[in-house]
N, C-alpha and C positions, 0 to 999 in steps of 0.2 A: 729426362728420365720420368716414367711416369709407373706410379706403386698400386697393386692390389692387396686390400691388406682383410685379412678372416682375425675374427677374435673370435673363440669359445668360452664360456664363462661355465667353469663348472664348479660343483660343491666345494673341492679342495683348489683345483688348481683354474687362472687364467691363462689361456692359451694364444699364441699369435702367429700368424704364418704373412710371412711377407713377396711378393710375387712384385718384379717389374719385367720391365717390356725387354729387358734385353734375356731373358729366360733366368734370371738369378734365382734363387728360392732361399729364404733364411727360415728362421721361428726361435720364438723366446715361448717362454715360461714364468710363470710370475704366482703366487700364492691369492687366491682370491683372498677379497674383505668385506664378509658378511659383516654388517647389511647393507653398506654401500658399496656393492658390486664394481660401481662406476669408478671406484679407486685403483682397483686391479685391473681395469681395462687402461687406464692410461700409466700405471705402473708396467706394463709388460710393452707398450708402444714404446716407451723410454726406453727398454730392453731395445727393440727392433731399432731404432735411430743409435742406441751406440754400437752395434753390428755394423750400422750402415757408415760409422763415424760422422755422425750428420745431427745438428740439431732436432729434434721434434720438431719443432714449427717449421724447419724446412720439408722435413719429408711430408708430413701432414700436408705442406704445402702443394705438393706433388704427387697428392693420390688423386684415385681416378674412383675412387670409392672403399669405403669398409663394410665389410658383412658381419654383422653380430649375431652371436648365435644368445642364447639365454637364457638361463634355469628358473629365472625369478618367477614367471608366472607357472609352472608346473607345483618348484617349490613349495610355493603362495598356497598352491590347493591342495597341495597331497597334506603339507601339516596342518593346513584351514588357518593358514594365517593371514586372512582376510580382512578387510572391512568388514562392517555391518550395509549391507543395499536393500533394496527396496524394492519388492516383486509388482506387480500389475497384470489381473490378466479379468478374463470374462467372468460375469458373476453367475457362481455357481461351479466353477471349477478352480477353488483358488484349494483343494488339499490335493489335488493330480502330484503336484511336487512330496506331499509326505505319503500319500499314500503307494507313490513311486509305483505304478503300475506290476505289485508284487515282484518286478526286478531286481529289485533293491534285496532282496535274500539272496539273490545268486550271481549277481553280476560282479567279477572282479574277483570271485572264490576261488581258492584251488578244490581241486577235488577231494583233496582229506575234508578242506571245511563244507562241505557241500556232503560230505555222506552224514553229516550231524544236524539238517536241516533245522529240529528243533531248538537248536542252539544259538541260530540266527536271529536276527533281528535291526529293524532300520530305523533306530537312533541318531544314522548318520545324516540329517535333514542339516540343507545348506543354506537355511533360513530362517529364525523363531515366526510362529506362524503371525505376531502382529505386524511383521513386516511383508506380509502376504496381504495382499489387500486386491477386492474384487471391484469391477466395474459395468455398469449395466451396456450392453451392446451385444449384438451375434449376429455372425456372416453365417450363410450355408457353404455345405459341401461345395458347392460352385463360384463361392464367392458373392454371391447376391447377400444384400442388407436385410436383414431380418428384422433387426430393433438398432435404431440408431443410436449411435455416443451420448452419453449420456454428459456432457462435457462438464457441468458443475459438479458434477458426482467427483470428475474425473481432480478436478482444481481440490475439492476438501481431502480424497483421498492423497493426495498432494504434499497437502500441509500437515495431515497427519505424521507424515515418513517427515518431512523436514522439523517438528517438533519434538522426532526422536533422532535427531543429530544426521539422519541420512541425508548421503550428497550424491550417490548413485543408483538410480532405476533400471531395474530391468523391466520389457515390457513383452508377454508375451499371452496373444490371443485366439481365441479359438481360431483356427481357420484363415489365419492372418497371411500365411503363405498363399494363399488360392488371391486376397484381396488384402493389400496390407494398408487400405486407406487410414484405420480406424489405430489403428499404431502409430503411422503418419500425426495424425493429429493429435496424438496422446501427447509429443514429442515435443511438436509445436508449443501447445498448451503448459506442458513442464518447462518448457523456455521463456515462456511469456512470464513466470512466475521467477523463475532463476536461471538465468541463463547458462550458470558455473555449474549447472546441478549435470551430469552423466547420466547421458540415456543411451541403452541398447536394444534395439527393435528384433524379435524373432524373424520377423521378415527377412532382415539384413544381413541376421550374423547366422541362422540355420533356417532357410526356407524348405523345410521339411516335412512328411507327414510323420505323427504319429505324438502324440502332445505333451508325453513324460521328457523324453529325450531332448524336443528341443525347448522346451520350460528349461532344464538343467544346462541346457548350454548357453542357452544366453543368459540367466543368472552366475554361473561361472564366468563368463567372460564380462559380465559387470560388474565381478569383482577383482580383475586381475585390472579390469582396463583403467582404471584412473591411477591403479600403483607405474603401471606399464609406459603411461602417458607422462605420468613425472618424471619417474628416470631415463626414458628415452630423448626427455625434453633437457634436461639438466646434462644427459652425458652427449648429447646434439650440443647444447652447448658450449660446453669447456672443450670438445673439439675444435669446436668454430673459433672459439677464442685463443686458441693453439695454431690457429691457421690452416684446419682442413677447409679445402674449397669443394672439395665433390660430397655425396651424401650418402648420409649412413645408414645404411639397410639394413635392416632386421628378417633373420631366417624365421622361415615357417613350419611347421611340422609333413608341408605338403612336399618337403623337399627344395624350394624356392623362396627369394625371397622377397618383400617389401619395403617399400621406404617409410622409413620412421616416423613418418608424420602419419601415415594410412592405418600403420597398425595396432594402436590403440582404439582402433573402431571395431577391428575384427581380434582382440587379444587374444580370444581363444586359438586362434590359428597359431599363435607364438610357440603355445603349450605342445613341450615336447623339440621345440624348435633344436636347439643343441646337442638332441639324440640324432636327427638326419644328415648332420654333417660328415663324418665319418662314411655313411654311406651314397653320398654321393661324391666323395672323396676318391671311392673306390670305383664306383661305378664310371667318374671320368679315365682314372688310370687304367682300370680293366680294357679302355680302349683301346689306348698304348698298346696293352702287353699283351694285347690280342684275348683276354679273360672273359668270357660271356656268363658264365655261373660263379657265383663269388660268394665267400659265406664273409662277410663283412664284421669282426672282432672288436671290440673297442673296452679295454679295460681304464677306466683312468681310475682315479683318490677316491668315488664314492658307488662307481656303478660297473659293472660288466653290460653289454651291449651287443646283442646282434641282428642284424639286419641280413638279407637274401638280395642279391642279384640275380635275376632266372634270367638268361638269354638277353641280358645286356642291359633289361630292366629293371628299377628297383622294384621290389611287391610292396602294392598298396593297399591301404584299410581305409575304408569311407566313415568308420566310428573308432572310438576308444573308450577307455573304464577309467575313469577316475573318480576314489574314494564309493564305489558303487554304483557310481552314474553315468550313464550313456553320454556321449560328449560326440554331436552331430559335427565332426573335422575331417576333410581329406586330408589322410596322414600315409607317409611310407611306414611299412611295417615294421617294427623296431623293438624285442624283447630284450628285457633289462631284469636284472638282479642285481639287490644292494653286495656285492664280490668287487670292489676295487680294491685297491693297495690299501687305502685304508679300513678296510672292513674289519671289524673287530673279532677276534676270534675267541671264544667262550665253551664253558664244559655246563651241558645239558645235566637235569639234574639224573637223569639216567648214566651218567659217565662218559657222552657221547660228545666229542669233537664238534663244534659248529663254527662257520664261518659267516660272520651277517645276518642280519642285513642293515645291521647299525653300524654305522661309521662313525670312525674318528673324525674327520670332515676337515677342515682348514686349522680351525681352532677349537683342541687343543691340537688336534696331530695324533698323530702314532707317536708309542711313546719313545720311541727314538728322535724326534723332532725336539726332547726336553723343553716343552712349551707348556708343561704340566700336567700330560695327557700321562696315562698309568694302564691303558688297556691297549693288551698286544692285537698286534694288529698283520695283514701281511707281507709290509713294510719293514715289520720289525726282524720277523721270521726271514724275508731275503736277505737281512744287513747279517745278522748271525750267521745267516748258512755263506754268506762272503760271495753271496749274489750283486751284492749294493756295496760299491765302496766307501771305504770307511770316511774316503777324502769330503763325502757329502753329496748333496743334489744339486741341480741346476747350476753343473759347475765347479760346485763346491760353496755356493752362494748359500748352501740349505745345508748346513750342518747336522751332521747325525752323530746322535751318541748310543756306540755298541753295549756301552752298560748299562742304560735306562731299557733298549728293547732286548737284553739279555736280564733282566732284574722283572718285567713285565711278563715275559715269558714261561719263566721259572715259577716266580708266585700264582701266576692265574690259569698255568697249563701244565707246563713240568709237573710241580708238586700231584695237583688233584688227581693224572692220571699215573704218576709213578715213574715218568719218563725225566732222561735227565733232559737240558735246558737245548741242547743240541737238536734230538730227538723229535722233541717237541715241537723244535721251529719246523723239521723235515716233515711232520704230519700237518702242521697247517700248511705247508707250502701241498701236500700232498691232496690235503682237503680242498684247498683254494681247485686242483685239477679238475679234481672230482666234479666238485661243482660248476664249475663253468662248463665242462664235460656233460654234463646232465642238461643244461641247458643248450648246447648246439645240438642233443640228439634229438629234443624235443622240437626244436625249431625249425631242422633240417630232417631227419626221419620222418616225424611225426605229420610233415606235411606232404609226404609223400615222394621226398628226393633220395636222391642213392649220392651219398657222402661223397663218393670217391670222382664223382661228375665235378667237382667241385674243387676251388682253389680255396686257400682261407688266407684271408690276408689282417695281419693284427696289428694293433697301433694304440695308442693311450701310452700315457706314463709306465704302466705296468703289462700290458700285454703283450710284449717283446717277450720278456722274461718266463710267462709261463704259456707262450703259443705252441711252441712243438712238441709239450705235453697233452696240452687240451686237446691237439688238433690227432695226436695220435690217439687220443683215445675215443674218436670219432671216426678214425679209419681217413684220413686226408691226407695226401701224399705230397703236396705241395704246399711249402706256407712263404707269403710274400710279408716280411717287414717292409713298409713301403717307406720310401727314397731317404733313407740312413736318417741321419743327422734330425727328419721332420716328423719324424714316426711318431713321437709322440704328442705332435701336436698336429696330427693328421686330419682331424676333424675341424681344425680351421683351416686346412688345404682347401676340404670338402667347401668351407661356407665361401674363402676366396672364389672358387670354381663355380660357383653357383651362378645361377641364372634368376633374373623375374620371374614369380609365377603369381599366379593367378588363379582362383577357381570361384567357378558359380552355378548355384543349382537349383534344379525348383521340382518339387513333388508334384506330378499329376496323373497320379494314378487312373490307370485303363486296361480293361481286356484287351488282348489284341483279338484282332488286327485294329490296329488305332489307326486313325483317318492321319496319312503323312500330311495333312496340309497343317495337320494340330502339332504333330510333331517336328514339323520347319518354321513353327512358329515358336515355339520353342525355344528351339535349340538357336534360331534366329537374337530372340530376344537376349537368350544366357550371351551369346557369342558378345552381343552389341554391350553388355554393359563391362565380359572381360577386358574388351578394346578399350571402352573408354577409364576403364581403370588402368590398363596399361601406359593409356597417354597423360594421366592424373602422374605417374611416377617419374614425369621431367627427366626421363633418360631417353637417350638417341638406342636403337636398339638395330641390330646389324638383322637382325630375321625376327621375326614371329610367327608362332609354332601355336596351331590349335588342333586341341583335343577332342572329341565328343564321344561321351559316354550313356548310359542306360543302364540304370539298376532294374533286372528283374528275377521274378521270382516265378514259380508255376502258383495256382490260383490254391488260397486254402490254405499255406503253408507260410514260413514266417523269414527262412532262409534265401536272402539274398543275392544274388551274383552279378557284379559289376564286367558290362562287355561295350565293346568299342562301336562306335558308330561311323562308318568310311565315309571320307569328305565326299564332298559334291551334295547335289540335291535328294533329299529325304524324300523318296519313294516309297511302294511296299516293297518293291526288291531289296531294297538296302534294311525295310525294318525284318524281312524275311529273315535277311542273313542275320542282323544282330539277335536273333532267336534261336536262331543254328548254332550261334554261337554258344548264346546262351548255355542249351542243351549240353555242348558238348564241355561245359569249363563246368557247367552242376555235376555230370558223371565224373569227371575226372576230380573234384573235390568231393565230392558223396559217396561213388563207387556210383560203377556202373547199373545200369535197372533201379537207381534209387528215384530217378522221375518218375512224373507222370504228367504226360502232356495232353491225356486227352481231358483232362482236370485245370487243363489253359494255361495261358502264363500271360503276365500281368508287367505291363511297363508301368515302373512306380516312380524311377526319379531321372529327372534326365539332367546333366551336368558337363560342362564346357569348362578346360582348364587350357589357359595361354600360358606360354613361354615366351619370353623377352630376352635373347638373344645378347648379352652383355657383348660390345667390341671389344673387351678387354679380359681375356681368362688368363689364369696360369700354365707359363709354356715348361716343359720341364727342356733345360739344356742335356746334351751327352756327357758322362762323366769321362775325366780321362782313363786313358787303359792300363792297365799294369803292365809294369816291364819287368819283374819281378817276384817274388814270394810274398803271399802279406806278412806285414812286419809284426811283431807282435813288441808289446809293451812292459813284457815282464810277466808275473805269475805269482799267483795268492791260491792258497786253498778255498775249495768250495764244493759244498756237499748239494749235490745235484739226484742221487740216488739213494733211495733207502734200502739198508745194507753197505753201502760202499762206503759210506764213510765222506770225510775230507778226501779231497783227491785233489794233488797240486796243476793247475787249470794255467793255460794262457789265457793271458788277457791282450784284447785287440782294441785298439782306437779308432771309430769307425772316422773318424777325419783322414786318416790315413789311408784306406782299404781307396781301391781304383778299380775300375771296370772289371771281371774278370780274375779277380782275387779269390779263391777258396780255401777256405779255414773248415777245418776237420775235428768235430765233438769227439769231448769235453772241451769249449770254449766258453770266452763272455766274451761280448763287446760291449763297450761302452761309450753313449753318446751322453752328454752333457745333460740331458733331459731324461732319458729312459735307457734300459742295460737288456742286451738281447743275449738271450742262451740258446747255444748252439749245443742241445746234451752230446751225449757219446751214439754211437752208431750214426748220426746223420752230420751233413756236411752244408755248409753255406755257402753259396753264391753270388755275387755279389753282380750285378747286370751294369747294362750301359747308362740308367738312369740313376743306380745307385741303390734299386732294393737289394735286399737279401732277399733269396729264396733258400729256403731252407727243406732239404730232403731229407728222406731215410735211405741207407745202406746198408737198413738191416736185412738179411734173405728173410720171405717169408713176411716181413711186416707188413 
């Protein structure tokens, strides 16, 4: 027997998906443990080995590898709970980071705060500026030496950062991408002095142009990498001491993942890493079930999440924003709203209902967890409406009490708006729609899609429960809880199913037509070090799968569009088409006539992403067929409708349900980990792998 096993580590909850070779699939659940994460990851494998009736160290024995997903480094930055590090860059541009290239007023805003411009302001610097320290040297545009390293400079500027307790450098120099010798040696040089000390070269971790963004990105990822490098080394450990023999990989924000040794070089690639699981979770099963458009849902304890499948692929972003700052990362695209089960629900001082974006998180809980938490949340709001059984969570493992999140409810929402305590829960559950609703229109509309192209498939501890409200109120006519029983911990499906990936890239901006001999050099060069990073990751891979991309833009302008480069040799024919291309994906993002090409267009970054082929993915078995009616398990009141009331509901056990079973709204199912609502007018399906698809039967809807 041989195991694939995904962990997700999210704010409230650890997640685990267990995959072997004979098609079985299980998944546990387990309550994370801020701050040692590493606690809940082997508290929920303990879950998985008594599933399996098997010691830990046996099964551990018997993987073929685990994929970790990770909130720590995102975490780490969105609250700035960072170390203190140590900047280095060319002398005479050591305030580019505070003076944030005026982006720092707008980037990361919503539109409400962007119409108040004068209210802005970028206090938010991710460094005091005595740990900004400059150094005499500078490359040209081209890379040529201008004024050499100044290296004694470089050793006192040195000792300065280590006399103020720093033990991480970041090192980023003008123009260090065209020529990163002088980085190179910075590296050297901080080694020869302490070799314990963390260094991250711009070169390495964002070979990009344009000197705010990647100053910001490898400062951030010199401060996540030394936390990232400990825990990955400590939770590498006590696995191995447990008796894993295969190795443990950590997911990347690019949708792939690396091995744990590699990835505290590139941390910033982490960032974000646990949001893409879910969607490529989906994006494997959408294969199965024949799904090429997929609006990918994910509600767990602290976040709501959605991701796009267009035509089988998932949509990607070559940047992100975090806390104001550009963050040079190939990332799948992935919007997020603090709306999970535990999101707190609060009365504005306008009188107005709000849900989030502050969670209750692990600890204390919603205040039905009676862990001492006192803010309703909407957790508390399903247990009241008799969405959640009262028997408790994960089994009954997580005890819930109906009179703490009826007592929370009442004092912090009932009373102030005049509702009784019932009411009340039905307007947060109400509000919770809304708002996740608002955010698939903005995600899916707003980028140009027609809703109804589309399948939506929901998963998390909580998004069962409120998918075929969200998804009706986006006009989606099909919704997949994917394969019963794992639904909620479907985003460690996503990391099990994963694959190696790889990316690398290098800014060299040019008019076209660009000489192909410059451009196959290139692309030559990216290709050779994805390879050799592939074969650094000591796995046997069944294929390798390469990418080539081009970022460009028309000349003048500041907007980007990333288009593909067709294998073989790099001709003008091939860069022709990559500019057709171009063209045609700027009109279809911009609106038609918004180029202009006689105004040029400019290849700015050319980038190579591998795929490593794992021998070992998750196979889903056929479930058996029904020979029969689904069974149901009895009946509890549950208020599912405002105006209706209580309304006495079957309840179904989804261990029970078999291929081919359809249960008909007003229902609940419930599985061990998360409780799926089937409202009134629509019906449930239940297929041969075991999701539900859930329709409407209403005319007209």
């Amino acid at each position: 027997m041989a195991y694939v096993i995904g962990v997700d580590v999210g704010g409230t909850f650890t997640d685990a998906v267990l995959d072997d070779d004979s098609g079985s699939v299980i998944a546990a659940k387990a309550p994370s443990t801020p701050p040692d994460y590493s606690q809940g990851v082997l508290d929920v494998l303990e879950l998985l080995a008594e599933q399996l009736g098997r010691p830990l160290e046996e099964m551990l024995a018997e993987t073929h590898h685990i994929a970790h997903g990770t909130t720590s480094s995102l975490n780490a930055l969105v609250q700035r709970k960072v170390p203190d590090v140590g900047f280095l860059t060319t002398k005479g541009h050591r305030d580019s980071i505070f003076i944030m290239n005026v982006e720092g007023r707008y980037l990361g805003r919503s539109p409400h705060e962007l119409q108040h411009v004068l209210a802005q302001d970028k206090d938010h610097y991710l460094l005091p500026k005595r740990h900004a320290l400059e150094v005499t040297e500078r490359m040209d545009r081209d890379g040529n030496v201008i004024v050499s390293l100044d290296e004694d400079e470089v050793r006192r500027q040195v000792a300065k950062l280590q006399q103020d307790g720093i033990t991480a450098i970041a090192v980023s120099l003008l123009w260090a991408f065209r020529n990163p010798a002088h980085e190179k040696r910075i590296r050297e040089l901080v080694h020869e002095i302490d070799p314990d000390i963390y260094v991250a070269l711009s070169s390495e971790v964002s070979p990009r142009i344009r000197e705010f963004a990647r100053n910001s990105t490898t400062i951030m990822s010199t401060q996540v990498g030394p936390g990232l490098r400990d825990y990955l080394t400590n939770l590498e450990g006590s696995l191995k001491s447990r008796g894993l023999n295969g190795p443990l990989l950590v997911m990347q924000s690019n949708g792939g993942a690396v091995a744990a040794s590699e990835a505290p070089q590139q941390a910033i690639s982490t960032v974000g890493s646990v949001l893409t699981g879910g969607v490529i979770g989906s994006t494997q099963l959408g294969k199965r079930l024949g799904h090429r458009n997929i609006i990918s849902t994910d509600v767990g304890g602290t976040t709501f999440l959605v991701g796009l499948i267009v035509d089988g692929e998932p949509e990607r972003d070559t940047t992100t924003v975090i806390n104001h700052h550009p963050i040079n990362v190939p990332t799948l695209r992935v919007h997020a709203i603090g709306s999970g089960g535990g999101a707190i629900a609060w009365v504005d001082a306008g009188g107005n209902l709000r849900i989030g974006p502050h969670s209750a998180g692990a600890v204390p809980g919603p205040a039905a967890y009676d862990q001492g938490g006192t803010e309703p949340t909407n957790t508390d709001a399903n247990l009241v409406l008799g969405i959640l059984p009262t028997t408790g969570l994960l089994g009954g493992r997580k005890a819930l009490s109906v009179e703490k999140a009826r007592e929370a409810i009442r004092t912090k929402i009932a009373e102030p708006l005049g509702l009784s305590t019932e009411d009340a829960a039905a307007a947060i559950h109400a509000a919770q729609n809304a708002q996740t609703g608002d955010l698939l229109r903005k995600t899916v509309v707003e980028a140009g899609y027609d809703p109804r192209d589309f399948v939506l498939y929901a998963f998390g501890g909580s998004g069962p429960a409120f998918c075929a409200n969200y998804a009706r109120q986006l006009g989606v006519e099909d919704v997949v809880v994917p394969l019963g029983p794992v639904a909620s911990a479907f985003s460690a499906y996503g990391l099990a199913a994963s694959d190696i990936a790889l990316a690398q890239e290098l800014s060299d901006p040019a008019q076209l037509p660009v000489d192909p001999v410059r451009a196959e050099k290139n692309f030559a060069e990216l290709e050779d070090r994805v390879r050799q990073g592939l074969d650094r990751q000591g796995l046997k891979f069944d294929s390798v799968e390469i990418v080539r991309e081009i970022d460009m833009r028309y000349a003048m302008q500041l907007a980007e569009v990333t288009v593909p480069v067709g294998d073989g040799l790099i001709d003008q024919n091939a860069l022709d088409k990559a500019a057709e291309r171009f063209e045609t994906k700027y009109a279809e993002l911009y609106g038609k006539g918004s180029g202009f090409r006689e105004a040029g267009v400019q290849a700015i970054t050319y980038r190579v992403r591998g795929r490593g082929v794992l021998p070992f993915s998750p196979e889903l078995p056929p479930l058996e067929r029904a020979t029969g009616p689904a069974p149901s398990s009895g009946s509890r009141p549950v208020y599912l409708e405002i105006g209706q009331g209580f309304v006495d509901t079957p309840i179904y056990d989804y261990a029970a349900l078999r291929a081919g079973h359809v249960i008909t709204g007003p229902a609940v199912i419930e599985v061990p980990t998360t409780t799926v609502v089937v409202p009134g007018g629509r019906t449930g399906t239940v297929d041969e792998l075991g999701n539900l698809h859930i329709t409407t039967t209403r005319k007209g809807a």
